[in-house]
MARPAFI-709201 format. One record per residue (C-alpha): residue number from 0; residue in one letter; x, y, z. Coordinates in Angstrom, 1 decimal. Each point is the difference from the previous one (the first is absolute). Layout:
<node resi="NUM" resn="a" X="X" Y="Y" Z="Z"/>
...
This chain:
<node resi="0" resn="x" X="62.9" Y="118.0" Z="33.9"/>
<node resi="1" resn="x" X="-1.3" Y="-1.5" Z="-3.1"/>
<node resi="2" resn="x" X="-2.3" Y="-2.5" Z="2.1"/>
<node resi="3" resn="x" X="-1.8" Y="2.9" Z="0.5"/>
<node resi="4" resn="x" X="-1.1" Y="1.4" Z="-3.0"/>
<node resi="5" resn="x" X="-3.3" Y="-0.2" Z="-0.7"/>
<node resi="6" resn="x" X="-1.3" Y="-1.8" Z="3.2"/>
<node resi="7" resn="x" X="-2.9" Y="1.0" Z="1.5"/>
<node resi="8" resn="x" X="0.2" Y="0.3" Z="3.3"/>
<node resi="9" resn="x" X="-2.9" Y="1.1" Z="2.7"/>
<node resi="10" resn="x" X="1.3" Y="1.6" Z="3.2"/>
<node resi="11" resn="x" X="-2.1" Y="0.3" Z="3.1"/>
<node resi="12" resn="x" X="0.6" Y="3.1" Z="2.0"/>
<node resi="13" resn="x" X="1.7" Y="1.4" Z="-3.0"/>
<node resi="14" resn="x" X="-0.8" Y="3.8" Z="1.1"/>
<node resi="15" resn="x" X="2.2" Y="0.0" Z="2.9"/>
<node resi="16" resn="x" X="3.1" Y="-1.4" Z="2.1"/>
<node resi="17" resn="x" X="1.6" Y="-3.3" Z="-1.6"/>
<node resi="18" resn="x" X="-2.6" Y="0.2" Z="-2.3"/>
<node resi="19" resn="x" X="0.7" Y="2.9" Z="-2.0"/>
<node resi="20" resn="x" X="3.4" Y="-0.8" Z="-0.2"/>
<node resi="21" resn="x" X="-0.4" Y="-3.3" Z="-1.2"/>
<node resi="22" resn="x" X="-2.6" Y="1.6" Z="-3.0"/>
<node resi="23" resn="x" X="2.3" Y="2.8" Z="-0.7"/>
<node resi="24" resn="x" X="2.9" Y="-2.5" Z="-0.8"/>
<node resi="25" resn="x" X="-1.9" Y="-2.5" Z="-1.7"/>
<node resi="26" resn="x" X="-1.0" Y="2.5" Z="-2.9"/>
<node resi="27" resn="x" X="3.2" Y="1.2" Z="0.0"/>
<node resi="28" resn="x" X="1.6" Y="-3.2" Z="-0.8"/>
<node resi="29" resn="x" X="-2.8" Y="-0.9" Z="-2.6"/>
<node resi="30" resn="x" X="-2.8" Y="-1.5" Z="1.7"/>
<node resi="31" resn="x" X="-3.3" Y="1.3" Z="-0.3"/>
<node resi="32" resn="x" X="-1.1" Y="0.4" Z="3.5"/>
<node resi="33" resn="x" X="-3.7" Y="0.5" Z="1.5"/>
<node resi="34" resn="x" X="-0.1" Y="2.0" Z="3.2"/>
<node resi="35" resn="x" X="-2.6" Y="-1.2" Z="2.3"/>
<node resi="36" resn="x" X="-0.8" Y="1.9" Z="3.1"/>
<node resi="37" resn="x" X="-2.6" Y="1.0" Z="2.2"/>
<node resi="38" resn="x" X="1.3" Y="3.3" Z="-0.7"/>
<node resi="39" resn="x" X="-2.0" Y="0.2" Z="-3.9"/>
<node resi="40" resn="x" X="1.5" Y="3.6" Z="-0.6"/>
<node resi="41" resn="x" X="3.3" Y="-1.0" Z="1.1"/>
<node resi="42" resn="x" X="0.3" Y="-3.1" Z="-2.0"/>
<node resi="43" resn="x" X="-1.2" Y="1.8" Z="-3.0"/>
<node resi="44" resn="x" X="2.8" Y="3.1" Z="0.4"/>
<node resi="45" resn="x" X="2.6" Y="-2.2" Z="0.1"/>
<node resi="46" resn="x" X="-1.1" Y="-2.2" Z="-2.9"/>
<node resi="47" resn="x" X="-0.3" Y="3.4" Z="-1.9"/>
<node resi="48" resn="x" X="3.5" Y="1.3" Z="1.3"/>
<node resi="49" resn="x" X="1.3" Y="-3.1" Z="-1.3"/>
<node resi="50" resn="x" X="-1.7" Y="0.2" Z="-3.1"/>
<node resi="51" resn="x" X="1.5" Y="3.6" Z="-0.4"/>
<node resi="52" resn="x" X="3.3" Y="-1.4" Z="0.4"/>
<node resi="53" resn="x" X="-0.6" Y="-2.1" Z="-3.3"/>
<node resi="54" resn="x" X="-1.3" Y="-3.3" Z="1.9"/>
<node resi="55" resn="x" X="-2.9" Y="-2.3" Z="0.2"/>
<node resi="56" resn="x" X="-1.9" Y="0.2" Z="3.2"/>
<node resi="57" resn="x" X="-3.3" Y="0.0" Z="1.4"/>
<node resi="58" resn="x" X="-1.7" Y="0.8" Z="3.3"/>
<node resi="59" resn="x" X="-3.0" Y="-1.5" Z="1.1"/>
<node resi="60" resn="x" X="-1.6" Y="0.6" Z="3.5"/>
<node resi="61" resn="x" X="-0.8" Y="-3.1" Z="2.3"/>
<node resi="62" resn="x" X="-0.7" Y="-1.2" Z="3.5"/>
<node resi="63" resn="x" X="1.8" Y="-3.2" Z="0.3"/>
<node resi="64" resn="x" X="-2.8" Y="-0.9" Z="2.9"/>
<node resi="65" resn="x" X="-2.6" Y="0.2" Z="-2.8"/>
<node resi="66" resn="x" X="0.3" Y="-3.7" Z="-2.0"/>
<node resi="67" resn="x" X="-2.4" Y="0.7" Z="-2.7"/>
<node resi="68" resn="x" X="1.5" Y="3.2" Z="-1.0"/>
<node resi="69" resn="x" X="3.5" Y="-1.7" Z="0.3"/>
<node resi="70" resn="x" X="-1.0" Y="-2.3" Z="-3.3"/>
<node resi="71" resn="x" X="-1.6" Y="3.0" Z="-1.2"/>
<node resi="72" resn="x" X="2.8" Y="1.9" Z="0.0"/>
<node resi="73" resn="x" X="2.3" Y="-3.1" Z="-1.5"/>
<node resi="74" resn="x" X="-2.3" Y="-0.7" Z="-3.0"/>
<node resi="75" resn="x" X="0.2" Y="4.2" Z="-0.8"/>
<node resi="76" resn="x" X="3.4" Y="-0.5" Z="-0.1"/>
<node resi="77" resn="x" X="0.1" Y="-3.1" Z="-1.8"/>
<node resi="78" resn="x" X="-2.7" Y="0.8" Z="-2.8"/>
<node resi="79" resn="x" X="1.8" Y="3.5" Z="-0.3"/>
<node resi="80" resn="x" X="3.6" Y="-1.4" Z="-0.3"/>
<node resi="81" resn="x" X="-0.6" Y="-4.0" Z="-0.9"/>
<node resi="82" resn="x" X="1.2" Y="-1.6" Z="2.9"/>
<node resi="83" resn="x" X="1.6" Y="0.4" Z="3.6"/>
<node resi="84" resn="x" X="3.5" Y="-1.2" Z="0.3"/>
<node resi="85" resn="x" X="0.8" Y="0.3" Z="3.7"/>
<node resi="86" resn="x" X="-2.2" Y="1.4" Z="2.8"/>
<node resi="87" resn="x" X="2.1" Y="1.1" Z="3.2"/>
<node resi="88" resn="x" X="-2.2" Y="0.3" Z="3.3"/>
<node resi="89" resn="x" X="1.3" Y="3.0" Z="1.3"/>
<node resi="90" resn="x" X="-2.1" Y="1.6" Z="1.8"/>
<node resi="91" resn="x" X="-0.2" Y="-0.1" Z="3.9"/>
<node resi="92" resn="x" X="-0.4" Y="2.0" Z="3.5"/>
<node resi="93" resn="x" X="2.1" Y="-0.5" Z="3.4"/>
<node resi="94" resn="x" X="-1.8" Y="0.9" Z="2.9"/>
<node resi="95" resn="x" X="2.8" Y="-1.5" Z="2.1"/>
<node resi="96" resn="x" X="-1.1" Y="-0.3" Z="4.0"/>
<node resi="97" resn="x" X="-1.2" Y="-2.2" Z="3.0"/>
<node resi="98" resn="x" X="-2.9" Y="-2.0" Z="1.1"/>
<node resi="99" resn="x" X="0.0" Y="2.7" Z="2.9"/>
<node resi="100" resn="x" X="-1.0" Y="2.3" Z="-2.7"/>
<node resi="101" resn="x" X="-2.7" Y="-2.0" Z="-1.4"/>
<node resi="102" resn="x" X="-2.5" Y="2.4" Z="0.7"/>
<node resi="103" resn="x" X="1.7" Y="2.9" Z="-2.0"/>
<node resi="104" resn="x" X="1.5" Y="-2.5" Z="-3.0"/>
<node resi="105" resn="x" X="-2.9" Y="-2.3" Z="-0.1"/>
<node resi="106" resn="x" X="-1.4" Y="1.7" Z="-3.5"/>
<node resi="107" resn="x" X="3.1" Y="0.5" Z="-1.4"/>
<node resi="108" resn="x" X="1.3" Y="-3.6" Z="0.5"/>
<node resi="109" resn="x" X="-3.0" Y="-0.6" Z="-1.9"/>
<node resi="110" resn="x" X="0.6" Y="1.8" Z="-2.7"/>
<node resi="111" resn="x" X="3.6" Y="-1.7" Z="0.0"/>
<node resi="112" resn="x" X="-1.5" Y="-3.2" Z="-0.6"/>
<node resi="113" resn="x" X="-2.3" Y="1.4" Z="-2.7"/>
<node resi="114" resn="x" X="2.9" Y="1.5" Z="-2.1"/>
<node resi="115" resn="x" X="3.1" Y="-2.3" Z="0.9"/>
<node resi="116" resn="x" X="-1.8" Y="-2.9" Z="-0.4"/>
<node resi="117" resn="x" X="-3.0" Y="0.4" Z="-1.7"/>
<node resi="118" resn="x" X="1.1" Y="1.8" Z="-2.2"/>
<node resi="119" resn="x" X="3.0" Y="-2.0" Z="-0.9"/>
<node resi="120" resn="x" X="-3.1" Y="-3.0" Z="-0.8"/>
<node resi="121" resn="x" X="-1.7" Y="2.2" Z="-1.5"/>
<node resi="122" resn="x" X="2.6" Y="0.9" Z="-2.4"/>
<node resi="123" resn="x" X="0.8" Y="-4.0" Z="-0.5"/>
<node resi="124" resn="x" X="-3.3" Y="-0.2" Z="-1.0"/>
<node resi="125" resn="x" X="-0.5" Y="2.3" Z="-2.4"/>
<node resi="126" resn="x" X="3.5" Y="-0.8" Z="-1.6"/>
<node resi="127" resn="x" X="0.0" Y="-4.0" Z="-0.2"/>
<node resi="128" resn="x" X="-2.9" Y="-0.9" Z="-2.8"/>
<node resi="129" resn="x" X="1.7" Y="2.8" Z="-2.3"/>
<node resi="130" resn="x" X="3.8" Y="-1.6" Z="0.2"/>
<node resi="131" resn="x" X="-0.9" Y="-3.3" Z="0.1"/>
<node resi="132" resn="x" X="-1.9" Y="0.5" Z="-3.4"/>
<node resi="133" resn="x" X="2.8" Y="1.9" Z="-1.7"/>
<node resi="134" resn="x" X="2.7" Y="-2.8" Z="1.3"/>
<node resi="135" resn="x" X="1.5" Y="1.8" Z="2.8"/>
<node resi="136" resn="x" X="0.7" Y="3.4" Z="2.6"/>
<node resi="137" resn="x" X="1.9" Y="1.1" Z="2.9"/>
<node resi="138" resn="x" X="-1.8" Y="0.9" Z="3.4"/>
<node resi="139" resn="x" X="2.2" Y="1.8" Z="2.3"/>
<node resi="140" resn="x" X="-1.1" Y="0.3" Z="3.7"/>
<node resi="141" resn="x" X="1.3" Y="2.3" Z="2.5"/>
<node resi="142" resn="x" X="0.7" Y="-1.8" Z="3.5"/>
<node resi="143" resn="x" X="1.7" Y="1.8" Z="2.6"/>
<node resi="144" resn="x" X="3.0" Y="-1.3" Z="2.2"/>
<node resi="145" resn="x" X="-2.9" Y="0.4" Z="2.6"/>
<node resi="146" resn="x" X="-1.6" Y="-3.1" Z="-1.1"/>
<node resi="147" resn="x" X="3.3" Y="-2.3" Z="0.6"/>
<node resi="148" resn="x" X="-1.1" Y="-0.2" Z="4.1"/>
<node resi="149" resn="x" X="-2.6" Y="1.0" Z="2.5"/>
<node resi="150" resn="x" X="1.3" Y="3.4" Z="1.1"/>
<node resi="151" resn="x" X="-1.1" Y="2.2" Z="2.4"/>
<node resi="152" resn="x" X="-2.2" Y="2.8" Z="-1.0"/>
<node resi="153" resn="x" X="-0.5" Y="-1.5" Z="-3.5"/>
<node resi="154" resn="x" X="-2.3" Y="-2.8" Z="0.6"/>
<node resi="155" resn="x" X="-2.7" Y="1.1" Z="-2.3"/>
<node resi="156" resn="x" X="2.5" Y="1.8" Z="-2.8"/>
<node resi="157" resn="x" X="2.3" Y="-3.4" Z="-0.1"/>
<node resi="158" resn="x" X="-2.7" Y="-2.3" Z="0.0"/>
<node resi="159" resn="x" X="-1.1" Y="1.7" Z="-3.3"/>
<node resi="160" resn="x" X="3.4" Y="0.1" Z="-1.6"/>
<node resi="161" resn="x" X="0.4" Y="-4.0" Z="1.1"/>
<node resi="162" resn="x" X="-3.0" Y="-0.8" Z="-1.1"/>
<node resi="163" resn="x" X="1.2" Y="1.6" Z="-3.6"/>
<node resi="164" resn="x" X="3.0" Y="-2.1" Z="-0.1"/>
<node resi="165" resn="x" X="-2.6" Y="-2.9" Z="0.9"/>
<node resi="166" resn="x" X="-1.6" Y="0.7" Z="-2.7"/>
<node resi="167" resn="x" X="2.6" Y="0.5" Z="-2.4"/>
<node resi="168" resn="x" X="1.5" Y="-3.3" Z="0.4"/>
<node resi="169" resn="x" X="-3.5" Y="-1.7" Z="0.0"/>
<node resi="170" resn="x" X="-0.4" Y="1.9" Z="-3.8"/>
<node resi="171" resn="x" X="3.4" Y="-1.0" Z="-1.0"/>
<node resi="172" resn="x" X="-0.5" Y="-3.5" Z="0.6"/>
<node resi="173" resn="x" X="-3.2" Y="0.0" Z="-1.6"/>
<node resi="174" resn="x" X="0.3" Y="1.8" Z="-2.9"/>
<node resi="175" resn="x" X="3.6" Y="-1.4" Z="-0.6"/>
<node resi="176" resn="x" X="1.6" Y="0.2" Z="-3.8"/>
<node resi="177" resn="x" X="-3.2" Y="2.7" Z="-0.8"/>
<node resi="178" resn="x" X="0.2" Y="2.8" Z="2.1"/>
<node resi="179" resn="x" X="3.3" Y="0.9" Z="2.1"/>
<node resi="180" resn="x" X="-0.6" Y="1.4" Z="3.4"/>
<node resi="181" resn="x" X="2.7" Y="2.2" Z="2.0"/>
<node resi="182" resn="x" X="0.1" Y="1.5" Z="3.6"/>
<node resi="183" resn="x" X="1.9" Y="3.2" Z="1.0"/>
<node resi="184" resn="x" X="0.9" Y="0.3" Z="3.7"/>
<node resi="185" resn="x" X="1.0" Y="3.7" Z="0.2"/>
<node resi="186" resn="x" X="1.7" Y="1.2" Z="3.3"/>
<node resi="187" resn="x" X="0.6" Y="3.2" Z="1.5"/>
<node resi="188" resn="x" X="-0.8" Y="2.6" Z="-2.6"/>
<node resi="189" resn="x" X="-0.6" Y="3.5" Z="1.5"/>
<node resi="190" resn="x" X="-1.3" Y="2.2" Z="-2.5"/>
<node resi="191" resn="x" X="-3.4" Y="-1.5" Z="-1.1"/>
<node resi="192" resn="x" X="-3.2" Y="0.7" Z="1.1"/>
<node resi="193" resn="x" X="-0.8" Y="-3.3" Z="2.2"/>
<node resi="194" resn="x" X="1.3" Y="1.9" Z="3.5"/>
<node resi="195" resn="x" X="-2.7" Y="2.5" Z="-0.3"/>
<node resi="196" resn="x" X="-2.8" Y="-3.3" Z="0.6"/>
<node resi="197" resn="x" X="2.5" Y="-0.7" Z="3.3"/>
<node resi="198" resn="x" X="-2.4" Y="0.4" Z="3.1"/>
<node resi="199" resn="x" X="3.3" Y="-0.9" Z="3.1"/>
<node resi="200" resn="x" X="2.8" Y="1.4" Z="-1.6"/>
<node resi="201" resn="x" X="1.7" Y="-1.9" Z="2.6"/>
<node resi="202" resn="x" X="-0.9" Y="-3.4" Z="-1.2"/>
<node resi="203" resn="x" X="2.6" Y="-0.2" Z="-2.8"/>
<node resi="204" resn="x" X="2.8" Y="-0.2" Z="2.9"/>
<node resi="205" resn="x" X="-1.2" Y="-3.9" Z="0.4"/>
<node resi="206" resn="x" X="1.5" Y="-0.9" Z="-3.5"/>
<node resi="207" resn="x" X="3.3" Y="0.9" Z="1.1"/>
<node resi="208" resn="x" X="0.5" Y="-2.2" Z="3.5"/>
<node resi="209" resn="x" X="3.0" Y="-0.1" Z="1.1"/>
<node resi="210" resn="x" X="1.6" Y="3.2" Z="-1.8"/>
<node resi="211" resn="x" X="-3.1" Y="2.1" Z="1.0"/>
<node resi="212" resn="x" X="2.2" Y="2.2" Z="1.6"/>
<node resi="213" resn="x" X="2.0" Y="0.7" Z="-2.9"/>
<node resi="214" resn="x" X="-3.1" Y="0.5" Z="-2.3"/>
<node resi="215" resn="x" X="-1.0" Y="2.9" Z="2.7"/>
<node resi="216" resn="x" X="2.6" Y="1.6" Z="-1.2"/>
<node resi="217" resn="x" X="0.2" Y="-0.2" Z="-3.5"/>
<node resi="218" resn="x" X="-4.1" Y="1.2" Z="0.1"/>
<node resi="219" resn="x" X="1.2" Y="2.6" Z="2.1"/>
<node resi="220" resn="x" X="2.4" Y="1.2" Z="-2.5"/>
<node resi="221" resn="x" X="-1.8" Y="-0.4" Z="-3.2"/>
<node resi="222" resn="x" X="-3.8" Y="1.0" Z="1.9"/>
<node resi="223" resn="x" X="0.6" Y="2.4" Z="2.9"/>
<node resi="224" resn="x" X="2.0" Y="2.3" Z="-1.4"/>
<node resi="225" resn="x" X="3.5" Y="-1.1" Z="0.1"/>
<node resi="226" resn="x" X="2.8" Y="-0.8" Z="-2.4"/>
<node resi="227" resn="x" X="0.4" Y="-3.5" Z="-1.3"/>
<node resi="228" resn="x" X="3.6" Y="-1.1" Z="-0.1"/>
<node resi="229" resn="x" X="1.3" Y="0.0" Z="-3.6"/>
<node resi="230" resn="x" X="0.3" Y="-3.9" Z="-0.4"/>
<node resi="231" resn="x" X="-4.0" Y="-0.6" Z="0.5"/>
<node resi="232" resn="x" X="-1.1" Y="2.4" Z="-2.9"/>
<node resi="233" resn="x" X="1.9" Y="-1.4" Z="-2.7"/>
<node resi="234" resn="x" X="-0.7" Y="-3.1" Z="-1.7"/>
<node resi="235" resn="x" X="3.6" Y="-0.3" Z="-0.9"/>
<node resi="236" resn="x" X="1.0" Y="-0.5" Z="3.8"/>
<node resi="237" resn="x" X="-1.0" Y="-3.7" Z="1.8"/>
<node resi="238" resn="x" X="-1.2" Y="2.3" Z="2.4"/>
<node resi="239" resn="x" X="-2.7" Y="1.3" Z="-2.0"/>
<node resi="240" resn="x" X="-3.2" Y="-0.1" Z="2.5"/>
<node resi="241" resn="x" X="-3.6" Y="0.4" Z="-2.3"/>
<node resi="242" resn="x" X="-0.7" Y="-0.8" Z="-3.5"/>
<node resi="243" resn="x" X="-2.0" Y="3.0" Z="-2.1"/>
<node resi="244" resn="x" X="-3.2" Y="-1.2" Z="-1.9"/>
<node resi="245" resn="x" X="1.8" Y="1.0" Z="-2.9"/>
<node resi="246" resn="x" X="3.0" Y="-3.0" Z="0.7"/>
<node resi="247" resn="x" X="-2.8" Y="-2.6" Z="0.8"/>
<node resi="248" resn="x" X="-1.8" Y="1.2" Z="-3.1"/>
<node resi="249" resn="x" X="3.2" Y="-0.9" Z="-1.9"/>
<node resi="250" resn="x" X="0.1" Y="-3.6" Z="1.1"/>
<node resi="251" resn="x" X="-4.1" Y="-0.7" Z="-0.6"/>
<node resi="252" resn="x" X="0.8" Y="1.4" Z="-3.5"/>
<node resi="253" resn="x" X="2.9" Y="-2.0" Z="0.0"/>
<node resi="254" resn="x" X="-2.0" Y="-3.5" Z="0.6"/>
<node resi="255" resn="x" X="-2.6" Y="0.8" Z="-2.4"/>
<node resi="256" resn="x" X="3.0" Y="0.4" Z="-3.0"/>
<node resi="257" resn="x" X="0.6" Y="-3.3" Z="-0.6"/>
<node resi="258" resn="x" X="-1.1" Y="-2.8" Z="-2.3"/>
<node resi="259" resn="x" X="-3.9" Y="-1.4" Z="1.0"/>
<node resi="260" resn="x" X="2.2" Y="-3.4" Z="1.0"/>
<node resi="261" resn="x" X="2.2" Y="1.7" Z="2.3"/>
<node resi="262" resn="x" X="-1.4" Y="0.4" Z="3.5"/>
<node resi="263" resn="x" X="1.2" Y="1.5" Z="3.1"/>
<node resi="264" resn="x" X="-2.5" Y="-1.6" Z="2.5"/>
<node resi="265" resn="x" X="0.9" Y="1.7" Z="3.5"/>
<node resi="266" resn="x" X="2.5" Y="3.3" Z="0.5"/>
<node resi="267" resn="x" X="0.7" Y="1.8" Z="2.9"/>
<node resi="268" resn="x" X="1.1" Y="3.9" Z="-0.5"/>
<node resi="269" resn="x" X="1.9" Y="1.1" Z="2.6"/>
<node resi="270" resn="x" X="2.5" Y="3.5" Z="1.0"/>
<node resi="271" resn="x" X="3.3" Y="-2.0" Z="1.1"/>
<node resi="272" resn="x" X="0.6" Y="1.9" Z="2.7"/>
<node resi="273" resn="x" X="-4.1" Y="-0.1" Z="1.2"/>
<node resi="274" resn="x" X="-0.6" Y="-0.6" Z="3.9"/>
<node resi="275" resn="x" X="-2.5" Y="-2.5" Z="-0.5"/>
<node resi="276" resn="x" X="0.0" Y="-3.8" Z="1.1"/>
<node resi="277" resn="x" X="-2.8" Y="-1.9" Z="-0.9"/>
């Protein structure tokens, strides 16, 4: 990974989920990653479990929502370390329901907008003067399969993650040949913590259409307590049904070891086997 060594790379919601996957990798393959997460003490264990390993790490605390303390936290990192490579807007909530529900999901859809897009801006923001002065950076942005159509019970949740791949393409055009702009369209992953922001647990059934029925029972199998059939738990087999964090992790880490004029612009990561359709 020798694109990797030495880059400084700032990680929103690097405490948890995606996140800390993504960290934990990046020091490992030479990068010198900055945890940032609402989560201060989190962020900061895992920087110092990293930097017990032998790495370079940091962990900062930060509320995406909060712009000034966004730049605050950039120029930290920056003045302490002498630049910022690549940021990758991580962080992100998925309180997944319907308008019927607006009463209950009203506040967190808020929220949702605060973090998945705001704090994506806010992020851009705090990033842009600092690459563009050093002669170039990476900004990755985490979409969502969700934003590719209007889907039932994720109006508010895809609307955020389109809006970031909106965004991502206005940046690329604009800051085109300084800073290089890529966004990640993960599907399907089971074991991070964006279900636990999920108010209808039945809304993610919409995704799947027309093979709803067989996505019952696959989350039947992996969820309610039965047995998966062997194909759908092994990434060998083109059955295989969920990504981890730790495989999407791979692939971020993946698009951010390359040379600063190679870009991957738009990538969706998907489980072969998945029961999606949108």
């Amino acid at each position: 990974m020798s694109h990797l060594n030495g880059k400084v790379v700032l990680v929103t919601g690097g405490a948890s989920g995606f996140g800390r996957e993504i960290t934990t990798r990046l020091a490992r393959g030479g990068a010198i990653p900055v945890a940032l997460d609402v989560n201060a003490e989190g962020a900061e264990k895992l920087a110092a479990s990293l930097t017990a390993e032998g790495h370079q790490a940091r962990g900062l605390g930060l509320d995406v929502r909060d712009r000034r303390a966004f730049a605050g936290v950039v120029d930290r990192a920056v003045a302490d370390l002498g630049r910022v490579d690549v940021l990758v807007n991580n962080a992100g909530i998925m309180p997944l329901a319907h308008f019927a529900d607006h009463e209950r999901a009203a506040d967190a859809w808020d929220r949702c907008i605060d973090i998945n897009l705001k704090g994506v801006l806010h992020g851009i923001y705090a990033v842009h003067d600092h690459m563009i002065r050093q002669g170039g950076g990476h900004i990755v942005n985490i979409s969502s399969v969700y934003g590719n159509a209007g889907i039932a019970g994720a109006a508010v949740y895809g609307a955020t993650k389109a809006a970031v791949a909106t965004v991502s393409n206005a940046l690329r055009v604009e800051s085109q040949g300084r800073i290089k702009v890529t966004v990640v369209r993960p599907s399907g992953v089971v074991d991070t913590n964006l279900s636990s922001e999920i108010i209808d647990f039945t809304a993610p059934a919409a995704l799947t259409a027309h093979r709803a029925g067989v996505f019952q029972e696959h989350a039947q199998a992996f969820f309610g307590g039965g047995t998966p059939a062997a194909g759908l738990t092994d990434p060998e087999d083109v059955r295989y049904w969920s990504l981890s964090a730790a495989q999407v992790a791979d692939e971020i880490v993946r698009l951010i070891d390359q040379p600063l004029g190679v870009a991957v612009t738009d990538i969706t990561l998907r489980a072969t086997g998945e029961d999606y359709v949108f």
